[in-house]
N, C-alpha and C positions, 0 to 999 in steps of 0.2 A: 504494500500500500504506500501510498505517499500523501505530501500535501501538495493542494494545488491555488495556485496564488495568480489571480486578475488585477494588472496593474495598470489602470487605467486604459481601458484597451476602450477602442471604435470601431466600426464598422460601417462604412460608406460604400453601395452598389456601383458598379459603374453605370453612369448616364445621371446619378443622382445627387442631389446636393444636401440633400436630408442624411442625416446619420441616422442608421439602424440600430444601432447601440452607440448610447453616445460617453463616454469619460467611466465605464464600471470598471468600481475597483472592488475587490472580494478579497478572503483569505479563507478557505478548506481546511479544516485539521485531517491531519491524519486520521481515517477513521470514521471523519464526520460523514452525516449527512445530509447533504442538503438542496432545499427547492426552488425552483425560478418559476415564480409565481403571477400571473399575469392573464391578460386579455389576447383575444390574435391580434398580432403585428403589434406585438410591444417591447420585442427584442430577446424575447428566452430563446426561441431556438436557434436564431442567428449568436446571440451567445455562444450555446451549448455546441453549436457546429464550428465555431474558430478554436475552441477545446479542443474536438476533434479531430480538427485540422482539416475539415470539409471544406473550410473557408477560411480565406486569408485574415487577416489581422490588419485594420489600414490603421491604427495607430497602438502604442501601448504593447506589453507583455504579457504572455500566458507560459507560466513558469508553474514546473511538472517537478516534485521534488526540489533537486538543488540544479534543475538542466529548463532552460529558456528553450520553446520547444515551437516556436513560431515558424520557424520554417523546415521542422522537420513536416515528410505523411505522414500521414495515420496510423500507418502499418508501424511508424517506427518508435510513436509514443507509448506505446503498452496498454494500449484503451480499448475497452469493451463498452460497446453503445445496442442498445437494444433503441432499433428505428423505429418509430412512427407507423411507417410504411410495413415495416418488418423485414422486406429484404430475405426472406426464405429462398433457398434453391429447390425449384418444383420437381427436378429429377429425383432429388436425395429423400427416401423415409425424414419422417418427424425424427425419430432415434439418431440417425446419421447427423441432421441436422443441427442437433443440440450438440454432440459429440463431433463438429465439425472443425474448432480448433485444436482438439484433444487429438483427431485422429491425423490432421497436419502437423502437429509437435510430436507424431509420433510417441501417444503417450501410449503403455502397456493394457492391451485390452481390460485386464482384470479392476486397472483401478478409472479407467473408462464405464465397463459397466457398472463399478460400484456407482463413481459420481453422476453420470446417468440419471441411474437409477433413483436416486436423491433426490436432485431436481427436480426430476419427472411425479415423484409423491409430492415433492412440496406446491407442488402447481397442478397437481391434477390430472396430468396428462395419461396418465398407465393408459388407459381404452385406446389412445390413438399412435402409441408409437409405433404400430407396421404404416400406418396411412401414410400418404403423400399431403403437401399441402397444399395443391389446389380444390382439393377433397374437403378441405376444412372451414370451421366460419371464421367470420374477422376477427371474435373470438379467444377462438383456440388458433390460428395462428399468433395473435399477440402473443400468448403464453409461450408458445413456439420460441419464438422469437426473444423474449425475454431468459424463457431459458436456458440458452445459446448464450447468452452475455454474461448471469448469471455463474453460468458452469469454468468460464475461463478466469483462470489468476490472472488478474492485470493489476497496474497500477491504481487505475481510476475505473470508474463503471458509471456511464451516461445513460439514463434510459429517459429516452422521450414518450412524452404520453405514454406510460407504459401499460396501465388499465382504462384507457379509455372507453375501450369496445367490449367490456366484461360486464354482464347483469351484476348489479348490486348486492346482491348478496354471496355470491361469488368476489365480489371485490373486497367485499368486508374479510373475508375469511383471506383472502390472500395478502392483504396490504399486513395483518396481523404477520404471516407466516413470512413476507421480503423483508419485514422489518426486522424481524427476531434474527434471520438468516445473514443481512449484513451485519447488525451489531453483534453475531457470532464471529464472523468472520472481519469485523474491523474489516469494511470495504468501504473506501472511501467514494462516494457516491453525487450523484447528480441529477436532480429529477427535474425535468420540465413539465410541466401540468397547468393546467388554469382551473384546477378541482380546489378551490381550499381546503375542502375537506380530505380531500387525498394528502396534501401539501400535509397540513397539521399532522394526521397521522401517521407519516413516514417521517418528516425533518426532524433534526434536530434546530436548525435553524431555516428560516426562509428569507428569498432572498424578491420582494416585490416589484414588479419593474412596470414601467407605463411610459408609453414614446421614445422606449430607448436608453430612460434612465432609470437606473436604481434610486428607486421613493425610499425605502427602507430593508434591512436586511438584519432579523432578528429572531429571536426565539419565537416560538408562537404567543406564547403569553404575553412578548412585548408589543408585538402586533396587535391583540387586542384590548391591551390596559395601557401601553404606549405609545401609541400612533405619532408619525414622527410628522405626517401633515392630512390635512384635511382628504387627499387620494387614499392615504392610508387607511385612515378612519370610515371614508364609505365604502373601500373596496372589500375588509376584510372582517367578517360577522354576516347572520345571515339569520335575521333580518338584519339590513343593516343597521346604521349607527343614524339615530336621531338628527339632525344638523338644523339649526335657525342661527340667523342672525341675533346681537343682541348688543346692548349699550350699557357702562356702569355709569350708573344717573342714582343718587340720592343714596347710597351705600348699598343700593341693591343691584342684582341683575336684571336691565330692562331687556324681555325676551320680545321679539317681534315679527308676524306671521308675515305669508309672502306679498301681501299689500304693503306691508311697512307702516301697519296699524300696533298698537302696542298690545299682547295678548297675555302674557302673564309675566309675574316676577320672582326670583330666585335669592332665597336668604345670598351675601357675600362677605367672608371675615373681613374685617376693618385690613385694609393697606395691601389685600388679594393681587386685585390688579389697579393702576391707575385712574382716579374719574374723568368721566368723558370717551374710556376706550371704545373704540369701535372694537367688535369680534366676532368670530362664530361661535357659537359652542354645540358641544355635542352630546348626545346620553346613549351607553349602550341599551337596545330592548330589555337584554339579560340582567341588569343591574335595577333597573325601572321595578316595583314593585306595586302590583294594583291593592287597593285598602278596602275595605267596607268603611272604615274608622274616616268618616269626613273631616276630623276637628282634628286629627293626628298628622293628615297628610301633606306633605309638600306641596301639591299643586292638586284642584278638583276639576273633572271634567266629564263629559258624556261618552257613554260609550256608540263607538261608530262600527266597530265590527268587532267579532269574538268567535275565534275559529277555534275548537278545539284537533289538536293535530295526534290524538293517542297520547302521549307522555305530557304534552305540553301544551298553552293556552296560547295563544296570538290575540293581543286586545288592543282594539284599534281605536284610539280616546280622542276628541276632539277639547284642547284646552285654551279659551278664549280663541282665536282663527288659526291656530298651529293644532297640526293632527302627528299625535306620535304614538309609536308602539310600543307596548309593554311585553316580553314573554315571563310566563309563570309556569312554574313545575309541577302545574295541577290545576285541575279543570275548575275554571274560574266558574262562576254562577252570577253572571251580570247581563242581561238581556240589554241588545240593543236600547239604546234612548235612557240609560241608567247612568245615574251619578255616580260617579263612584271619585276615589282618593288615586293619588299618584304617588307611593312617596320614593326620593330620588335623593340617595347619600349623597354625600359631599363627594364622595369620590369618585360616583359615575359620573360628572361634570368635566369635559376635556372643554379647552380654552383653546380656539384657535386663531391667529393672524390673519385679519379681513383681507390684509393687501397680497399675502404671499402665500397664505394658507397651511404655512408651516405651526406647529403645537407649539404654546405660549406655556400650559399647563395641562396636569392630569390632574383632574379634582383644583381644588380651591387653595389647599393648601403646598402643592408640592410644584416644584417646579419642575418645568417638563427639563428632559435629556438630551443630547443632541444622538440622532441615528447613527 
């Protein structure tokens, strides 16, 4: 295994003048692993492919270990990438296939079919390894596919979308068994996805990108209780993250719906943030707390929608002309057009910069971090 270090690197098309990835800079531990996390065309895979060495590097370093590896191929950095695409050989068995660098390194059949074999349970495959794969769905070739990358010692191991095409509960059960499998084997790793939920439960860290830039690159917990700008904060939670503008006028917080009518107010410790600030601010759903208790609550308002989803409540409250959502770990009993209490810690309250929308604060008292 090794570590892998992004030192400022870009990536410019020819004919374009837009940078595809523009100034990431990253560090990999040995071992780690971690997600590039995004929307289409926000820079992961074009990342993940100058890694590779798919694609050139038009500015900056991708250094493999203690070896600056920008103009070696692919063949020569020790990288195992489970594609997208998948890239299967349609002559060769599923078996062959996985066993395809094993059997070019000329490794000894016996410990071929052991690791094989391995794989092959850990993903499911036993039923198909005589089949071919154009015999197979998008599926079970992913799996294929995955692992074939899986099975070889390399350095580093890139897998793109690498459950994309897999039914859900099949993916549950397997995201469990990749992840156990690398952190046994300290593989230092690389996931592209645009699943947050895939992302969270494989990384150790993630790495958020939008237009090419790296927004933030952090633990999953700092993604959601740290958001390093307002991108961050909508893009990552689901439902997302509350967002109004809002003013410090009279020691409180003045909250203000999208007419820019004044709609409610927010207790603020004395010396928080400066009077007269302009800001955004934000509240996660999950932190939000729905009350019966109306005299207890932080903010009172009507209910506009109440979804119960099996485990959890979605409650959709309308408070003076700002409509925000609350989730609850249990079926709330509020009928449309009911009053109900909102009540909202100090610490679900993220502070953000009107002008740049970078995080000013996490809650009321702590100052926010730089990403």
């Amino acid at each position: 295994m090794a570590t892998l270090d992004l030192d400022d690197i870009s990536k410019i098309y020819p004919g374009s003048r837009d940078r595809a990835v523009d100034h990431v800079s990253m560090k990999i531990e040995d071992g780690e692993i971690i997600a590039l996390l995004g929307s289409s065309g926000c820079g992961k895979t074009s990342t993940l492919r100058m890694v590779a060495g798919f694609e050139s590097v038009t500015e900056g370093t991708v250094k493999l270990g203690d070896r600056i590896v920008n103009n070696l191929k692919p063949a020569e950095r020790n990288i195992a990438m489970a594609f997208e695409g998948y890239a299967l050989y349609p002559p060769l068995k599923v078996r062959d296939n996985i066993a395809f660098s094993l059997l070019r390194d000329r490794t000894p059949r016996a410990e071929i079919d052991k690791r094989v074999g391995e794989i092959s349970d850990m993903l499911e495959l036993g039923p198909m390894m005589e089949r071919y794969p154009p015999g197979l769905s998008g599926g079970q070739q992913q799996r294929v596919s995955l692992a074939r990358a899986l099975i070889r010692k390399a350095a580093i191991y890139l897998l793109d979308e690498p459950m994309s095409q897999l039914e859900p509960q099949l993916r549950a059960l397997l995201r469990a068994r990749i992840k156990d499998h690398l952190i046994a084997n300290k593989m230092t790793t690389v996931i592209v996805t645009h699943d947050q939920t895939e992302a969270i439960a494989l990384a150790d860290r993630i790495a958020v990108m939008d237009n090419g830039l790296l927004q933030q690159f952090g633990t999953p917990e700092d993604l959601r209780e740290r958001p390093s700008n307002l991108f961050v904060a909508s893009f990552i939670g689901e439902p997302p993250m509350n967002l109004f503008s809002a003013e410090v006028a009279g020691g409180v917080l003045q909250v203000f719906d999208n007419e820019g009518a004044a709609a409610f107010t927010l207790p603020l410790r004395q010396g928080a943030l400066p009077p007269g600030s302009r800001v955004m601010i934000g509240m996660r759903p999950h932190k939000l707390r729905v009350s019966e208790d109306l005299a207890g609550a932080t903010l009172r308002g009507r209910v506009v929608t109440n979804h119960w989803l099996g485990d959890h409540s979605h409650v959709g409250v309308q408070v003076g002309g700002c409509f925000l959502i609350a989730v609850a770990g249990r079926h709330v009993v509020a009928p449309v057009g009911a009053e109900v209490g909102i009540i909202a810690p100090e610490d679900a309250v993220h502070v953000f910069d009107v002008a740049n929308g970078q995080a000013i604060r996490h809650g009321l008292h702590d100052q926010a971090t730089a990403a």
